[in-house]
C-alpha positions as CSV (number, residue, x, y, z in Angstrom):
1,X,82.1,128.4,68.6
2,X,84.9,128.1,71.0
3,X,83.3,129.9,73.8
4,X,79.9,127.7,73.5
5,X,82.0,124.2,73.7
6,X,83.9,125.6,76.9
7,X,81.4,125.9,79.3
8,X,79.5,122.7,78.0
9,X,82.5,120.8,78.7
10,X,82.7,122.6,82.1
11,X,78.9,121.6,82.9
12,X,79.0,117.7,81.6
13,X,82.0,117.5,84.0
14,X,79.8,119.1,86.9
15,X,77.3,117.0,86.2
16,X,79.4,113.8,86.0
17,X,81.1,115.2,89.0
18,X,77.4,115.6,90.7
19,X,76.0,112.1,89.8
20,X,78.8,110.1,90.9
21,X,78.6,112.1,94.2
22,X,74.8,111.3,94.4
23,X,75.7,107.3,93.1
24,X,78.2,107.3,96.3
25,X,76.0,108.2,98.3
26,X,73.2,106.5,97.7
27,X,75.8,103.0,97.7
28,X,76.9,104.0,101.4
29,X,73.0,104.7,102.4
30,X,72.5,100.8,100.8
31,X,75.4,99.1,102.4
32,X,74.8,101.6,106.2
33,X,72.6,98.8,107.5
34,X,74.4,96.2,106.8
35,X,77.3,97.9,108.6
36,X,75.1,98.8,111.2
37,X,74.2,95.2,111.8
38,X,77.5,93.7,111.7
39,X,78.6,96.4,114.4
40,X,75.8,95.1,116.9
41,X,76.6,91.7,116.0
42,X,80.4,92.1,116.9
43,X,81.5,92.4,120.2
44,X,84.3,94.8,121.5
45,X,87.0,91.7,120.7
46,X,85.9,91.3,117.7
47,X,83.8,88.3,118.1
48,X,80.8,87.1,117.2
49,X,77.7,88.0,119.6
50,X,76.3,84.6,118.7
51,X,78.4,81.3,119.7
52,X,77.0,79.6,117.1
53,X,78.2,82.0,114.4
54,X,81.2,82.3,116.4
55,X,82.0,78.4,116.1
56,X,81.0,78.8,112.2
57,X,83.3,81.4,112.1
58,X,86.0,80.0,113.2
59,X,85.5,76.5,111.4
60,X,85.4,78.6,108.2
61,X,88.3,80.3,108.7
62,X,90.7,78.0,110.1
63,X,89.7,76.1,106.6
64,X,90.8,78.9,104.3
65,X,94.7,79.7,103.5
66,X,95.8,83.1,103.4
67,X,97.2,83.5,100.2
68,X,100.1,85.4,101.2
69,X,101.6,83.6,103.9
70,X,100.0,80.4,102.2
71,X,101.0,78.1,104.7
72,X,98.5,79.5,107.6
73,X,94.6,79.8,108.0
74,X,93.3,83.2,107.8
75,X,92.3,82.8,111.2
76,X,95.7,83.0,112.3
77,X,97.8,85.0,109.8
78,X,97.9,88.8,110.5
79,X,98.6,89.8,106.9
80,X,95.7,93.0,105.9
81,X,94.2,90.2,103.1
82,X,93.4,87.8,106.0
83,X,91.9,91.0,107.7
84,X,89.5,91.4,104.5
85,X,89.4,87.9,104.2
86,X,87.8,87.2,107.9
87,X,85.7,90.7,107.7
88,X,84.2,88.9,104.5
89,X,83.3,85.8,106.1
90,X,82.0,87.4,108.9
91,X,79.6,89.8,106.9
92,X,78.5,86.5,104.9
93,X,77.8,85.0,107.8
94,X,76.0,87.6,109.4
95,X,73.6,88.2,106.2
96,X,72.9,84.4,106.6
97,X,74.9,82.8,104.0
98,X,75.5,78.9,104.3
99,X,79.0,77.3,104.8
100,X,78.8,76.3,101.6
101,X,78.0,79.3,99.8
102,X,80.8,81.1,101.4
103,X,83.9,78.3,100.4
104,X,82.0,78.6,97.1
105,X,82.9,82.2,96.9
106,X,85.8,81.8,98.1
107,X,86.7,79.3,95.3
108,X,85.3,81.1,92.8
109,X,87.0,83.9,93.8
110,X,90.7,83.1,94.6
111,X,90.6,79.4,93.7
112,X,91.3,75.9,94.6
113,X,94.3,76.9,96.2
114,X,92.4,79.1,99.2
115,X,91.3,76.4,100.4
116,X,93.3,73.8,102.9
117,X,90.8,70.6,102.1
118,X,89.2,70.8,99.0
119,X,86.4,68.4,98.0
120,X,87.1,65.1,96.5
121,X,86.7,65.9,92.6
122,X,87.9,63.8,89.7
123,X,91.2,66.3,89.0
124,X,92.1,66.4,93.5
125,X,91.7,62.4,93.0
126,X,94.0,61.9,90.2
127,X,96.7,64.4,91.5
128,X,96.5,62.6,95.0
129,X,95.7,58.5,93.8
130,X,98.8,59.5,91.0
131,X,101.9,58.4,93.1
132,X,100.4,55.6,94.2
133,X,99.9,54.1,91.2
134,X,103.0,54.9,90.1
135,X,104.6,53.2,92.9
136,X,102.3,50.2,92.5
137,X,103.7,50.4,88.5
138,X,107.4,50.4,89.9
139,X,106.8,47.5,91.7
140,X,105.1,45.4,89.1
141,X,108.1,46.4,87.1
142,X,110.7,45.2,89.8
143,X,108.5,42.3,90.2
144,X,108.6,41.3,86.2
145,X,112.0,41.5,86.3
146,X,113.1,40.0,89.4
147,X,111.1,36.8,88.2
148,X,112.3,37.2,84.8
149,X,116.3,37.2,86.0
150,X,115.5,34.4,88.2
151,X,114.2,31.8,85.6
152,X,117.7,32.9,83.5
153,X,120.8,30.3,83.9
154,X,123.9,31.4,85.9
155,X,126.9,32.2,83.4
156,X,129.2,30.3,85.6
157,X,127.8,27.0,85.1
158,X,129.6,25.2,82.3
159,X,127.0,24.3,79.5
160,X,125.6,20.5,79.5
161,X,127.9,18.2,76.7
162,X,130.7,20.4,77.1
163,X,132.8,18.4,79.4
């Protein structure tokens, strides 16, 4: 029994070997013209062929952080995740995907934080309209007290009927 299980083991690993080959392949054949495309599309500086784009480009990523140097677009940061980061917006961009769509992704992907201006929502208007109300609380309080102190008599007056 032992010498039947050997080479079934050594032929279901062949053919797993063989059909992940075959899946590669066929994955690189897929993604070849869309790699093909982006290479006609991208000039030898690395720019965009269409000024356009181009502009898109650049307005896209000078609006996403690189989230290792997090204080810097990925448009300017030289870290290798900026790299991936711009060679992703340039392939979106390139298979015709809207501005939106690709912060959306973005978002989704790596969250809030990836991007410099995120939209107006209920949770980025209470963390930015917070210290302003609490200032405008701090000074109601001051006020309240101020006028309350004020109406108060001064100790060193002597009490009426005590003379």
């Amino acid at each position: 029994m032992r010498r039947t299980a050997a080479p079934r083991a050594a032929s279901s690993a062949l053919l797993a070997v063989l059909l992940a080959a075959v899946l590669g392949a066929l994955l690189a054949g897929a993604s070849a013209p869309v790699r093909a495309q982006a290479a006609r599309a991208v000039d030898a500086y690395g720019q965009l062929e269409d000024p356009a784009l181009q502009a898109r480009f650049e307005h896209i990523t000078a609006q996403l952080r690189c989230l290792v140097c997090q204080n810097e677009s990925i448009a300017d940061s030289n870290v290798e995740l900026a790299s991936d980061l711009r060679r992703q917006v340039r392939e979106m961009l390139l298979a015709g995907q809207s501005d939106e769509t690709i912060f959306k992704f973005m978002t989704d992907r790596y969250g809030e934080f990836v991007r410099f201006n995120p939209p107006l929502e209920a949770k980025t208007l209470f963390i930015w309209g917070a210290p302003f109300v609490m200032l405008l609380l701090g000074v109601l309080i001051v006020y309240r007290i101020v006028l309350k102190r004020s109406r108060m008599p001064l100790d060193d007056e002597p009490a009426p009927g005590s003379m």
